[in-house]
C-alpha positions as CSV (number, residue, x, y, z in Angstrom):
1,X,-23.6,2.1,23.6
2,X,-20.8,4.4,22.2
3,X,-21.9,7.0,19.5
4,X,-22.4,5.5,16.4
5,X,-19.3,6.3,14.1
6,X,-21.5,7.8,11.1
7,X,-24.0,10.0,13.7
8,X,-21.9,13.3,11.9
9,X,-23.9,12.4,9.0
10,X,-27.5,13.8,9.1
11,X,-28.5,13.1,5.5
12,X,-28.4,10.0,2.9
13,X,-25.2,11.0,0.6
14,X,-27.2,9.3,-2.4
15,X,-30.8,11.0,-2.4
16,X,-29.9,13.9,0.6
17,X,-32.9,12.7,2.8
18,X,-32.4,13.5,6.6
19,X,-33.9,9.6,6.9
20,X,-30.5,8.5,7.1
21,X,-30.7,6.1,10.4
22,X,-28.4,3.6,12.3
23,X,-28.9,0.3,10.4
24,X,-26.7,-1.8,12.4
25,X,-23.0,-1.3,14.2
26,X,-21.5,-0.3,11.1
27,X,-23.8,1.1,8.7
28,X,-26.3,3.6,8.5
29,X,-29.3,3.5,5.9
30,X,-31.8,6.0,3.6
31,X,-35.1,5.3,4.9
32,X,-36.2,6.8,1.8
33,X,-34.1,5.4,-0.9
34,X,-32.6,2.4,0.9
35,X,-29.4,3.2,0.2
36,X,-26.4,1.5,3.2
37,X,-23.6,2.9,3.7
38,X,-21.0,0.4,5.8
39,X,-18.3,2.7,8.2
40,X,-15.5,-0.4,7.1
41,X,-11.9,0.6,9.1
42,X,-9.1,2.7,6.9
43,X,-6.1,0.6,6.0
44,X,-3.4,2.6,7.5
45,X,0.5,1.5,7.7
46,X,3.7,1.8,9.9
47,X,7.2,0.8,9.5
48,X,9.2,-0.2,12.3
49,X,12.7,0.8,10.7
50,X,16.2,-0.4,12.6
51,X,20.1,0.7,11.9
52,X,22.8,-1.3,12.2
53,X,23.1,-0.8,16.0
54,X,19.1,-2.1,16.5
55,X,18.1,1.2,17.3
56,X,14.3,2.1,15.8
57,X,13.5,5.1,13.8
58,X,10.9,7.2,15.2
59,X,9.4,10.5,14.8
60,X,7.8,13.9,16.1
61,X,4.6,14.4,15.1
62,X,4.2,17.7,12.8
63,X,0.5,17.8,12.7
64,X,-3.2,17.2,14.7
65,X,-3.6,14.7,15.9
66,X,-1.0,14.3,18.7
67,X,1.1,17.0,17.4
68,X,4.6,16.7,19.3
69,X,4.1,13.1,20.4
70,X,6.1,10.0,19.2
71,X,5.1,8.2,16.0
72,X,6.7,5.5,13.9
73,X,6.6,6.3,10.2
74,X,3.5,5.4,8.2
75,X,0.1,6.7,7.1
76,X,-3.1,5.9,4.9
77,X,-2.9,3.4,2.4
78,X,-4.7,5.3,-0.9
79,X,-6.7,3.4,-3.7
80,X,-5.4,1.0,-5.7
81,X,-2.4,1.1,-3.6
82,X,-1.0,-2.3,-1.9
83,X,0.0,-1.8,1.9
84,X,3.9,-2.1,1.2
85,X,3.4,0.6,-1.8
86,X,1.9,3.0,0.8
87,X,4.5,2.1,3.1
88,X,7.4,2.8,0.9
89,X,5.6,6.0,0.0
90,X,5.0,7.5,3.4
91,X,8.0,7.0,4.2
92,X,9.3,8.5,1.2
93,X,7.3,11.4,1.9
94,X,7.5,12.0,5.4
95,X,11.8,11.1,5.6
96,X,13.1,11.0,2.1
97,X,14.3,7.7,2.4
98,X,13.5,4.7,0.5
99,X,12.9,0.9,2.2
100,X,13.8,-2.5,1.4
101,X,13.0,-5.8,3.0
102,X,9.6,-5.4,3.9
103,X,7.9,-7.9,5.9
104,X,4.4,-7.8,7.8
105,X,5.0,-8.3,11.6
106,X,1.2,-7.4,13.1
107,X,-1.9,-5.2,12.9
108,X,-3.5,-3.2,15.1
109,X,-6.5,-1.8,15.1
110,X,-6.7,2.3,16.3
111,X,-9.1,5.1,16.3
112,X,-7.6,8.1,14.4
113,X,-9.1,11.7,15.1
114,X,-9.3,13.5,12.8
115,X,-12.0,16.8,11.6
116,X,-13.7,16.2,14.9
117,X,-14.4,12.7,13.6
118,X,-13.0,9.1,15.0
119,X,-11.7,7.5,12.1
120,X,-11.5,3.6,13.1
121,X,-8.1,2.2,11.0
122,X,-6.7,-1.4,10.8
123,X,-2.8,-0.5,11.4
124,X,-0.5,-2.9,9.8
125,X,2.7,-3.1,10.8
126,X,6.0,-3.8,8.9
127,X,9.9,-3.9,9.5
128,X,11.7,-2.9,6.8
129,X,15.3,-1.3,6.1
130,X,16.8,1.9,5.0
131,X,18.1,0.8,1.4
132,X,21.3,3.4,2.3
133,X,22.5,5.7,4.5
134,X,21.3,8.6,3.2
135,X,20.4,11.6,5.6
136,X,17.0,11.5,7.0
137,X,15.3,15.1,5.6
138,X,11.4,15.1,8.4
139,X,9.1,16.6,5.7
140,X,5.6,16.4,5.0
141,X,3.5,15.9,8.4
142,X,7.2,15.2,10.5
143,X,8.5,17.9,12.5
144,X,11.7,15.5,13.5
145,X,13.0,11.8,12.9
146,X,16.1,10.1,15.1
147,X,16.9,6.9,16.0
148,X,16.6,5.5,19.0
149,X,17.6,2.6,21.6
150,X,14.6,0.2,21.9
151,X,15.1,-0.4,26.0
152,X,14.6,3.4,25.6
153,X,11.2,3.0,24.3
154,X,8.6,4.8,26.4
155,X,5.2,3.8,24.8
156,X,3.6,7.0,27.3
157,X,5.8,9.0,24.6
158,X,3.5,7.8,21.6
159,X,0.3,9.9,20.7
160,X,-1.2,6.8,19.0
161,X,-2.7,4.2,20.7
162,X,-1.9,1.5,18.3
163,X,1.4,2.6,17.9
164,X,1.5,2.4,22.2
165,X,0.9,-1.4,21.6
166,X,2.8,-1.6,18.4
167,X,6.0,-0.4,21.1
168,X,4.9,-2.7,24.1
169,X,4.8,-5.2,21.5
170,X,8.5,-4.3,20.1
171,X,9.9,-3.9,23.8
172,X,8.8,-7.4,24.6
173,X,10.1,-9.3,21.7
174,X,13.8,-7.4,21.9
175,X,13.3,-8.5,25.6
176,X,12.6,-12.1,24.5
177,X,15.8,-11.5,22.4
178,X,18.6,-11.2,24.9
């Protein structure tokens, strides 16, 4: 059995006992207070982003984890916040563009590392569109955005294993395509 996702937390976060024990595969409980706390996956969001020549945007990594590697724009989806909100927001953050025409395509689910701690995410990903051509300005966790040629895809240049499949899944319906 892999390492149970909660094991970095030694005591209860209600009461502080150190009696806080695997309960089942997602949840750990206070053996003197009963409390259960349940490890549920992080709603986390990308956007699969194409110009007018079907080219995807994609873009450098800025940060831990997988700094330098490959990422489609994205991130966590905060309270109260619906997926397509966090969406447009990321990507306002991280590119300075806003997006239009949102639509689910598929989730995925990853394990994010992050403070020496896997963070298990459900990944949902959307298409959307550039509302105009305004110039792409990397901020926040990007170090670089560009677009690129979908047959020149290489899911080995991702960092994020659901965004690996999320490009395998891309390459094979614009192969489906022609």
């Amino acid at each position: 059995m892999t390492e149970h996702p909660l094991n970095i937390f030694k005591h209860c976060p209600k009461c502080g006992s150190d009696k806080f024990v695997e309960n089942d595969s997602r949840s750990k409980k206070c053996l003197d207070c009963s409390f259960v706390y349940y490890q549920n996956a992080a709603a986390a969001v990308a956007g699969i982003i194409r110009n007018e020549r079907n080219e995807i945007l994609v873009t450098t990594r800025g940060i831990e984890p997988k700094k330098g590697k490959l990422d489609l724009p994205g991130g966590f989806v905060e309270f109260a916040e619906t997926a397509e909100e966090a969406l447009r927001r990321e990507i306002k953050e991280e590119l300075n563009i806003e997006v239009k025409n949102i639509k689910f395509e598929f989730s995925m689910p990853n394990i994010y590392r992050f403070s020496d701690m896997n963070v298990r995410t459900l990944d949902l990903i959307f298409s959307c569109e550039a509302c105009e051509a305004t110039r792409i300005n990397p901020q926040d966790d990007v170090k670089d955005a560009k677009y690129m040629n979908v047959n020149d895809l290489n899911e080995e240049d991702f960092g994020l294993d659901s965004i690996k499949n999320a490009i395998r899944i891309i390459k094979n319906g614009a192969e489906m395509q022609k």
